[in-house]
C-alpha positions as CSV (number, residue, x, y, z in Angstrom):
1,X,28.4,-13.2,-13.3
2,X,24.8,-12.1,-12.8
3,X,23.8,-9.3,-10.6
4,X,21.1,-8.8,-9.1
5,X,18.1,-7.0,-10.4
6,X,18.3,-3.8,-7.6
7,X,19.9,-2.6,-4.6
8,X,18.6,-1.9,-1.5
9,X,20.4,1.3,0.7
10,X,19.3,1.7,4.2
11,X,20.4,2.2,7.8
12,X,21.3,-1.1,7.7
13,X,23.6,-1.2,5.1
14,X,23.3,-2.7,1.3
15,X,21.5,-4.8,0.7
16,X,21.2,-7.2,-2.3
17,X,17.5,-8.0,-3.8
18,X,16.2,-10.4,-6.6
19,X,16.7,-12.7,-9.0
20,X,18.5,-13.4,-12.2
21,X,17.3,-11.1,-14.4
22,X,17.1,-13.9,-17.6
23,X,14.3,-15.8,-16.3
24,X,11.5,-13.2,-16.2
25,X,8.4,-13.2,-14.8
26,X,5.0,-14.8,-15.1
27,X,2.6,-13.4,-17.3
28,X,-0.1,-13.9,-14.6
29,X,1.8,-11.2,-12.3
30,X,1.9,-9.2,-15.0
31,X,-1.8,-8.7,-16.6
32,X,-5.5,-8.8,-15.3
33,X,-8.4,-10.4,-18.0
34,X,-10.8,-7.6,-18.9
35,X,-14.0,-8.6,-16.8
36,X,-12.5,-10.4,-14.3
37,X,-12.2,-8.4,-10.8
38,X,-13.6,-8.2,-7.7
39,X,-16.8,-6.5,-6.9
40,X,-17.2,-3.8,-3.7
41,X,-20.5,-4.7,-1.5
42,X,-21.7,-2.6,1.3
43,X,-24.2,-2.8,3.5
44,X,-25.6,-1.4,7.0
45,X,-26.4,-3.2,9.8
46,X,-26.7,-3.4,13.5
47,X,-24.3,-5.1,15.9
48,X,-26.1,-6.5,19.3
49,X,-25.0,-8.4,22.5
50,X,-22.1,-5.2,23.3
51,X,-21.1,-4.8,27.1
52,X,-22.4,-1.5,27.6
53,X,-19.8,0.0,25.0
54,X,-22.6,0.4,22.3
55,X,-23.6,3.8,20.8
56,X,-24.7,6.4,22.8
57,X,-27.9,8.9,22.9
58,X,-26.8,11.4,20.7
59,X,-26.3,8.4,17.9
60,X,-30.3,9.3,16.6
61,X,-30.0,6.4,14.2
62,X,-29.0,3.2,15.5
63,X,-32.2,3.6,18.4
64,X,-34.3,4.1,14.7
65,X,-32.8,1.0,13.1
66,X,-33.0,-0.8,16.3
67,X,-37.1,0.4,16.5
68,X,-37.5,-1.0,13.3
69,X,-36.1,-4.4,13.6
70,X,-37.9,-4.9,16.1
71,X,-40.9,-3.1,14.4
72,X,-40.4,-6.4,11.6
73,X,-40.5,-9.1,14.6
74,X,-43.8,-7.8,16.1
75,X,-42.2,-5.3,18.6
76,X,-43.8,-1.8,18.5
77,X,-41.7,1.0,20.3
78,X,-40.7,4.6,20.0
79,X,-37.3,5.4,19.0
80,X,-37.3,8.6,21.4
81,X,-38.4,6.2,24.3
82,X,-35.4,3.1,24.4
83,X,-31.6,3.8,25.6
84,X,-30.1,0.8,24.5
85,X,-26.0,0.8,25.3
86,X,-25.5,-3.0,23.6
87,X,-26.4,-1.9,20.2
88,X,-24.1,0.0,18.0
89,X,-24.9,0.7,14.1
90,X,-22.4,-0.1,11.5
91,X,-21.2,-0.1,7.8
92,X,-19.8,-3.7,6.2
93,X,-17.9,-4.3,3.9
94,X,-16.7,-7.1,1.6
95,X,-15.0,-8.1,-1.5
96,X,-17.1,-10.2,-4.2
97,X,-14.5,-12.6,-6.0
98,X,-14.8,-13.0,-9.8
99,X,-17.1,-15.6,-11.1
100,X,-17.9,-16.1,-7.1
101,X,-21.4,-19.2,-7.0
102,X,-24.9,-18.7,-4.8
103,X,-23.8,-20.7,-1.1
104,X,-19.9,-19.3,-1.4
105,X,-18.1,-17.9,1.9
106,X,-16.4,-14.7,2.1
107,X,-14.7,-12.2,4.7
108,X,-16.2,-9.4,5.7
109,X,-15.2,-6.2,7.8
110,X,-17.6,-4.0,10.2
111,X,-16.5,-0.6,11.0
112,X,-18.9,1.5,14.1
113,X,-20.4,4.9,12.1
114,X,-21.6,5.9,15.4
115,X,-19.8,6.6,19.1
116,X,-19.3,3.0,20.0
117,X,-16.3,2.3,21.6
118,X,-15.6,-0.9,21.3
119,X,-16.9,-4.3,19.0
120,X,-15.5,-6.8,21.1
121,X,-17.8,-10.1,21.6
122,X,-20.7,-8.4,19.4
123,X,-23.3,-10.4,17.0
124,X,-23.8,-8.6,13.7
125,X,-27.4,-9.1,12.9
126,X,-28.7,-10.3,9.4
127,X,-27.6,-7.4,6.8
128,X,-27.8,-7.3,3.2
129,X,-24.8,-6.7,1.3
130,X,-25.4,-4.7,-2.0
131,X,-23.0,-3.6,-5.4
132,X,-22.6,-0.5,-7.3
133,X,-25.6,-1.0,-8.9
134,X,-27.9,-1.3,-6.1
135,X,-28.7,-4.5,-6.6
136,X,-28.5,-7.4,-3.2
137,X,-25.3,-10.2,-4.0
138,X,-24.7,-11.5,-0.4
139,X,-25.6,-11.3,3.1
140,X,-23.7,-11.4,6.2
141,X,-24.3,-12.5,9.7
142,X,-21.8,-13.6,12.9
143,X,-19.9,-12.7,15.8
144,X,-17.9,-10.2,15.4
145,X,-13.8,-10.4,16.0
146,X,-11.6,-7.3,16.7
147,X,-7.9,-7.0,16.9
148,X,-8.6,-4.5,20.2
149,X,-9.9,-4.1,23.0
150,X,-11.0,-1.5,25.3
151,X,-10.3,-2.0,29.1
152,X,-11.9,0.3,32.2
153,X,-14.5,2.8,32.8
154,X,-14.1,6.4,31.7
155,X,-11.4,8.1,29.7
156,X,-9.3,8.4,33.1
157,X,-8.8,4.8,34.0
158,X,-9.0,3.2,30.5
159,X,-6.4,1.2,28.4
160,X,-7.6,1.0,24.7
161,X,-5.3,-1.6,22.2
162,X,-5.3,-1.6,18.6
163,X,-8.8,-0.8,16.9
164,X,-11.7,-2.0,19.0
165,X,-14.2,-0.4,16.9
166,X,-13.3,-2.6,13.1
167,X,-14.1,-5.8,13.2
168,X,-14.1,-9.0,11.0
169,X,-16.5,-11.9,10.4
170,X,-14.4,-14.7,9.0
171,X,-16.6,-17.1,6.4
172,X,-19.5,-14.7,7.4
173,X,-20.9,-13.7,4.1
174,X,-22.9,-15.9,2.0
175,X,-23.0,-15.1,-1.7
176,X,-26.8,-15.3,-2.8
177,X,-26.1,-13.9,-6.3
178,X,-23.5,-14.7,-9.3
179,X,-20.9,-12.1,-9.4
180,X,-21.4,-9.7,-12.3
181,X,-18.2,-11.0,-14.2
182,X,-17.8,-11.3,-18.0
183,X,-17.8,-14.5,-19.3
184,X,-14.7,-15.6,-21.1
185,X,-15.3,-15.8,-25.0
186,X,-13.6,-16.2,-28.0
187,X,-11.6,-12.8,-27.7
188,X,-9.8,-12.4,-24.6
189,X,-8.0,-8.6,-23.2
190,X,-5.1,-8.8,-21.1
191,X,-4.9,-5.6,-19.1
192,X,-1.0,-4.8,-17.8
193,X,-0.9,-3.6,-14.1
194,X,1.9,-1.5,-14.9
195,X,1.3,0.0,-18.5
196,X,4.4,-0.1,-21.2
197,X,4.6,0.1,-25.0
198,X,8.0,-2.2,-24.5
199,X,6.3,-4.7,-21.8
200,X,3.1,-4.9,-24.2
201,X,4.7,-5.8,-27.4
202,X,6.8,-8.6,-25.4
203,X,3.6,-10.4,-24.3
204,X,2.3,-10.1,-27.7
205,X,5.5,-11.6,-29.6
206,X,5.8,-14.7,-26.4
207,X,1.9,-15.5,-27.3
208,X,2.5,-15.7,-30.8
209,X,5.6,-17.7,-30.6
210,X,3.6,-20.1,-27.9
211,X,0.2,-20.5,-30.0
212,X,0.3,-19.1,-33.2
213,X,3.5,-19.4,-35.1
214,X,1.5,-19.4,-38.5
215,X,-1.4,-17.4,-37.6
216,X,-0.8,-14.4,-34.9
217,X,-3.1,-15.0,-31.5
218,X,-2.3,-11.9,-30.1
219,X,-1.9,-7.9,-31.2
220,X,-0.7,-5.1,-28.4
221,X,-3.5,-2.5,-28.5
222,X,-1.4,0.6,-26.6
223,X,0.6,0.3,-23.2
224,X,-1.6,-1.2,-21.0
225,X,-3.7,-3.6,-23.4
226,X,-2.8,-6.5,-25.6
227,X,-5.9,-8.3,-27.4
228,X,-5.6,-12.3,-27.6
229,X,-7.8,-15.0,-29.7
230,X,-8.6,-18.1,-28.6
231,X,-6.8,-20.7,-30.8
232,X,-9.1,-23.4,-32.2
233,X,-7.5,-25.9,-30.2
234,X,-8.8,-24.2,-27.1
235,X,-12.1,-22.5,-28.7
236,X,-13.9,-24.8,-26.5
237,X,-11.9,-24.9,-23.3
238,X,-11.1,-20.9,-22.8
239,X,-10.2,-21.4,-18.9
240,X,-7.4,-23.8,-20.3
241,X,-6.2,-21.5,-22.3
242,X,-6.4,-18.8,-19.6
243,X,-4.3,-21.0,-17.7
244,X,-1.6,-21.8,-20.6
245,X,-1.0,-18.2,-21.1
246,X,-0.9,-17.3,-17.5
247,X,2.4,-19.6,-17.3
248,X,4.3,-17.9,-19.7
249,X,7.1,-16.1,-18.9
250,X,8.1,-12.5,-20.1
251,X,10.8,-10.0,-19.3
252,X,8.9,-6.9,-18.6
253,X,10.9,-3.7,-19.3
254,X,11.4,-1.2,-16.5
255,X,11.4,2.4,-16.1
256,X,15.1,3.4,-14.9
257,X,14.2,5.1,-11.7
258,X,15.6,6.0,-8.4
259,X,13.2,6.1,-5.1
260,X,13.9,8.1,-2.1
261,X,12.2,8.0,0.8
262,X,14.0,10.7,3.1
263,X,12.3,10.0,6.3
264,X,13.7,6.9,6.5
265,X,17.0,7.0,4.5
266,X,15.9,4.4,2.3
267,X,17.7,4.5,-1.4
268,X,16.3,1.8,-3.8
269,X,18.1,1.9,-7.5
270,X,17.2,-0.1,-10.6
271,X,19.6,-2.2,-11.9
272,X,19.0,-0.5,-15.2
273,X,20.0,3.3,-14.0
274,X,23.0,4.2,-16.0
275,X,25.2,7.3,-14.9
276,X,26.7,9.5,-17.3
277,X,30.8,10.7,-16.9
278,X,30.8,12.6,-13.8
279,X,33.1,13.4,-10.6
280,X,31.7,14.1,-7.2
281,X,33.8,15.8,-4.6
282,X,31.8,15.3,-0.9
283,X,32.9,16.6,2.0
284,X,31.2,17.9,5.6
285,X,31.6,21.6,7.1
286,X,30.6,21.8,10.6
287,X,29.8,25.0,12.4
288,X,29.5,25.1,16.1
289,X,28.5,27.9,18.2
290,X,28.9,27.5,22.4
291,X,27.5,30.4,24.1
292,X,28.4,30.3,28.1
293,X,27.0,32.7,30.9
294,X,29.2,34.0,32.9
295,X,27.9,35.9,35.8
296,X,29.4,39.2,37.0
297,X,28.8,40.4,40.3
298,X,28.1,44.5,40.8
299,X,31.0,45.9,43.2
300,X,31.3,45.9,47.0
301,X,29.5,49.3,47.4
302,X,27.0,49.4,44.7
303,X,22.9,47.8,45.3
304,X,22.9,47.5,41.9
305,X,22.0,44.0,40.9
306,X,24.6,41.4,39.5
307,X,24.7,40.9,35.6
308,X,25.0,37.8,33.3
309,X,27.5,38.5,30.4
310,X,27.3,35.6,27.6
311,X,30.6,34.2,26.1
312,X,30.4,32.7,22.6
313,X,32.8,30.9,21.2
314,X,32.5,29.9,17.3
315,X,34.3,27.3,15.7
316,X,34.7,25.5,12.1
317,X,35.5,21.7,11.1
318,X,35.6,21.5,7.2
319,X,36.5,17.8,6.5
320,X,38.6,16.8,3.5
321,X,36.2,16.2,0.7
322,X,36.6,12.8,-0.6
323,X,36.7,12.1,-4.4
324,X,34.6,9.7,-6.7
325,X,35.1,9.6,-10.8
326,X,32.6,7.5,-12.4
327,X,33.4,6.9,-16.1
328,X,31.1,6.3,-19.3
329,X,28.4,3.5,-18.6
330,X,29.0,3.6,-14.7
331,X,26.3,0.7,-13.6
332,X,24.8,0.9,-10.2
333,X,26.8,-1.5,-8.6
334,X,29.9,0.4,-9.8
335,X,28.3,3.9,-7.5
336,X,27.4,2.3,-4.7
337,X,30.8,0.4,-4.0
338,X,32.1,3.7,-4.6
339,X,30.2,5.4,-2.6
340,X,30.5,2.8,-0.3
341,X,34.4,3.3,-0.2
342,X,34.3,6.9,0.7
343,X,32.0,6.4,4.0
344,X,28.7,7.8,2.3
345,X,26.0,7.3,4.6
346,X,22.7,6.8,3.4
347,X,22.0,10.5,3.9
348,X,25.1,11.7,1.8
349,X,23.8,9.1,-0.8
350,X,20.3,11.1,-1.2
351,X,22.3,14.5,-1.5
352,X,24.5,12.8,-3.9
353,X,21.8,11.8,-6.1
354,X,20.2,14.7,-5.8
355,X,23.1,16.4,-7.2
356,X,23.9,13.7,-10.0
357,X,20.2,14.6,-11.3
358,X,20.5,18.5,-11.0
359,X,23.8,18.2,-13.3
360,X,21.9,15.7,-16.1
361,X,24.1,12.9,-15.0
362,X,21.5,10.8,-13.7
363,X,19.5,8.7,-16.1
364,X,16.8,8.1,-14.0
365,X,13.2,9.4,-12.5
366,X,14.1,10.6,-9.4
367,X,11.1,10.0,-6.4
368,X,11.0,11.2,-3.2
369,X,8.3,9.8,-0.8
């Protein structure tokens, strides 16, 4: 019988998450190709057509970026002399996809730098989008769509929902450049998202058993790299290739950890987490102290004023701790039906653990978010 890869302990119960742990995982979720990622572009830029909700006075620079568009289309005015409310200055953003062509369509987001309070129905004007290295790779123009909006006058009479003030322009970015990805070549170097001597010299042996049983393909570097040749078969077609080794599967090896996130009672356990021989005696004391006024009136004679004397009364429940033995090997399924039997809540779980790592009985990084 196979079980499943971890568990899952929350408010609302166990839960069982997974798959069969035999068929492993795509090498494609496991690596990135050296040279191949996504670019950052940025870019500043003016958004127009706003219903009064645009930037204020005090915002010095959108009036100077509005002066000198229009300074470009012919228009000469002071920046010191226009209070325009439709106009609010903003920074965009977008993502540059790897190996992205000139006349390609991407998503961008506008964010307000200045006190605009809300996006809704504005048209981002023409803005350059530009890369690390300073260089122009797209530009972006469009209406503008928020997932807010901001309804009334003032800050009395106003109902504000979500963000008015980000924005996005689906399709609104037009790549003018060719992204600045490496080209693939003869040698290619598969990057591991989650760096592990074990996991690295698994992809190396499944590549050499898949293209080069005489002649190795591929070598594991360190942890997080494994260096692959191009077989001749594919020396001339190295996007095949990309694609034949993306497909393969491999069992990556895991680190035996436990995370606990104690705002939320949330317990996740690898499958792999061994526990060492161990008992664990639980129980609950509960101390409650009940403190009641009672007032005393002064006697029939006296103009002194009545008094309040308290009455406390302090009492002790100390339940019958409940007993769990674990033997030599215990598996994670094997604790949590045990804990389970004993009427651990999720809380009593996380002091449990706790406990089982204090003692060295816990094979497993413990995390707490």
């Amino acid at each position: 019988m196979k079980w499943c890869t971890f568990f899952l302990l929350s408010a609302f119960g166990i839960r069982c998450l997974g798959a069969d742990e035999n068929r492993g995982v795509r090498l494609k979720d496991l690596i990135t190709i050296e040279g191949v990622r996504t670019n950052s572009l940025v870019g500043y830029g003016l958004v127009v057509g706003l219903n009064g909700t645009g930037d204020r006075q005090q915002t010095l620079f959108s009036a100077q970026s509005l002066t000198n568009l229009l300074l470009r289309m012919g228009v000469s005015v002071s920046p010191t002399l226009i209070t325009v409310k439709n106009t609010a200055a903003v920074i965009v953003t977008a993502m540059l996809p790897p190996f992205a062509q000139p006349g390609e369509t991407i998503d961008a987001t506008v964010a307000a730098i200045g006190d605009a309070s809300n996006l809704q129905g504005g048209l981002l004007v023409l803005t350059s989008l530009r890369g690390v290295n300073g260089q122009v790779y797209a530009t972006v123009q469009g209406p503008v769509i928020t997932g807010g909006f901001l309804a009334g006058r003032g800050a009395a009479n106003s109902q504000t929902v979500n963000h008015p003030t980000v924005g996005r322009i689906p399709n609104g970015v037009s790549v003018e450049r060719l992204a600045p990805s490496l080209p693939l070549g003869n040698v290619i170097k598969l990057q591991l998202k989650d760096p592990d001597f074990t996991t690295s010299a698994r992809i190396s042996a499944a590549l050499n058993h898949r293209f080069g049983p005489a002649v190795p393909v591929a070598h594991a570097d360190n942890a997080s790299l494994v260096t692959v040749s191009v077989p001749p078969d594919y020396a001339n077609h190295p996007t095949e290739f990309v694609a034949a080794l993306e497909a393969i599967n491999v069992e990556p090896d895991r680190t035996a950890r436990v995370v606990i996130n104690e705002r939320t009672g949330t317990v996740v356990l690898g499958n792999e987490v061994h526990i060492r021989p161990v008992a664990i005696m639980h129980g609950n004391l509960t101390v409650e102290i009940q403190t009641h006024l009672t007032p005393v009136p002064a006697g029939p004679y006296s103009s002194a004023p009545g008094q309040v004397i308290p009455d406390t009364a302090v009492t002790a429940k100390d339940e019958k701790p409940r007993n769990v033995i674990l033997q030599d090997g215990a598996t994670v399924e094997e604790l949590v039906k045990a804990l389970a039997t004993i009427g651990s809540t999720t809380r009593d779980v996380i002091a449990i653990l706790e406990s089982l790592r204090a003692a060295g009985a816990l094979d497993a990084e413990l995390e707490v978010i």
